[in-house]
N, C-alpha and C positions, 0 to 999 in steps of 0.2 A: 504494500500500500504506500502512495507518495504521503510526501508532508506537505500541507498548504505552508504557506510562507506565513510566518506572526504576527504580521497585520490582518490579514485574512482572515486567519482562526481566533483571533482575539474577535474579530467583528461578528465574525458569526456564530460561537461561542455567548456572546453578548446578544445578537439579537433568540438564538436559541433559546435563551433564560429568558424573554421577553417572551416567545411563544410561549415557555410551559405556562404561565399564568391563564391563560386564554383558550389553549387547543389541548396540550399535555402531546407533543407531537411522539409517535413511532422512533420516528428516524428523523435525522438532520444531515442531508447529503450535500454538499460542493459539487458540484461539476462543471465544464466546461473550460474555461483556459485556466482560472486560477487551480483549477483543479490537474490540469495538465502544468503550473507551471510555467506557459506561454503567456501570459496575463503582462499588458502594461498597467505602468499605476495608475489611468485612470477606469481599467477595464473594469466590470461589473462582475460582483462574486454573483452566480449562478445558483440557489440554491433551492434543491428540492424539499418538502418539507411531507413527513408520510402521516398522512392522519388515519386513526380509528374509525372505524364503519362505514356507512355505504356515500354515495359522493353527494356533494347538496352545497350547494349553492357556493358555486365556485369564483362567480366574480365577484359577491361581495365576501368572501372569505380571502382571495388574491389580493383586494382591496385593502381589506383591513389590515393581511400581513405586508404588504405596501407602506401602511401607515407606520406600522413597527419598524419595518426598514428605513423609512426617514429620519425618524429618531437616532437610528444608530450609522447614517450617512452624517448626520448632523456630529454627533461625539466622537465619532472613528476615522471619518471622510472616504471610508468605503461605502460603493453605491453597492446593496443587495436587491436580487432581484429573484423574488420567492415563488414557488412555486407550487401550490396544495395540489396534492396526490392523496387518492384515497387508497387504504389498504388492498381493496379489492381489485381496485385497475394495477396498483403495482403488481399484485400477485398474477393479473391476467392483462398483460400489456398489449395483446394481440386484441382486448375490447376496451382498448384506450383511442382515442383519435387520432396520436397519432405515436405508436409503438415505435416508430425507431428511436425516437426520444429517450421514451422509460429504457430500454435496451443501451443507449449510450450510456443513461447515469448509470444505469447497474453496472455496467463495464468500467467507464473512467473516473464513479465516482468516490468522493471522499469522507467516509463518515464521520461523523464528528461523536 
């Protein structure tokens, strides 16, 4: 497994504790370039976020974790950009919309 870089995981470690109040999240995965490593500083942590039970109401649940993510662009000056996964499409990613997605994070991504 790679290491995100200390800025990174400090940010998303930080907004992680901000979800468990609100979701109590599964999983907290990185992916995408910080998560490969390739990441400029102004590039965007990618973060998947795995919630309990069936999927419901995704954009304002995106939203809200948006709103947490501002908070911690604000303290951190990394931009997150979250992503609600429910248990049951990560389990079955072929009845997600778009599975090569879930299939990259499971591949490249970084759990926290």
């Amino acid at each position: 497994m790679r290491d995100l870089d200390p800025v990174t995981e400090h940010a998303v470690r930080r907004f992680a504790s901000l979800l468990h109040d609100r979701y109590e999240p599964l999983d907290v995965i990185v992916y995408g370039s910080r998560a490969r490593g390739t990441h400029r500083p102004d590039s965007d942590a990618d973060v998947a976020v795995i919630l309990g039970g069936d999927p419901q109401r995704f954009v304002a649940t995106k939203l809200d974790m948006s709103d947490i993510a501002y908070d911690i662009l604000l303290e951190t000056g990394v931009n997150i950009s979250p992503l609600p996964i429910w248990l049951n499409e990560w389990a079955r990613p072929e009845d997600y919309s778009n599975p090569q997605l879930l299939e990259n994070i499971a591949r490249e991504g970084v759990r926290l």
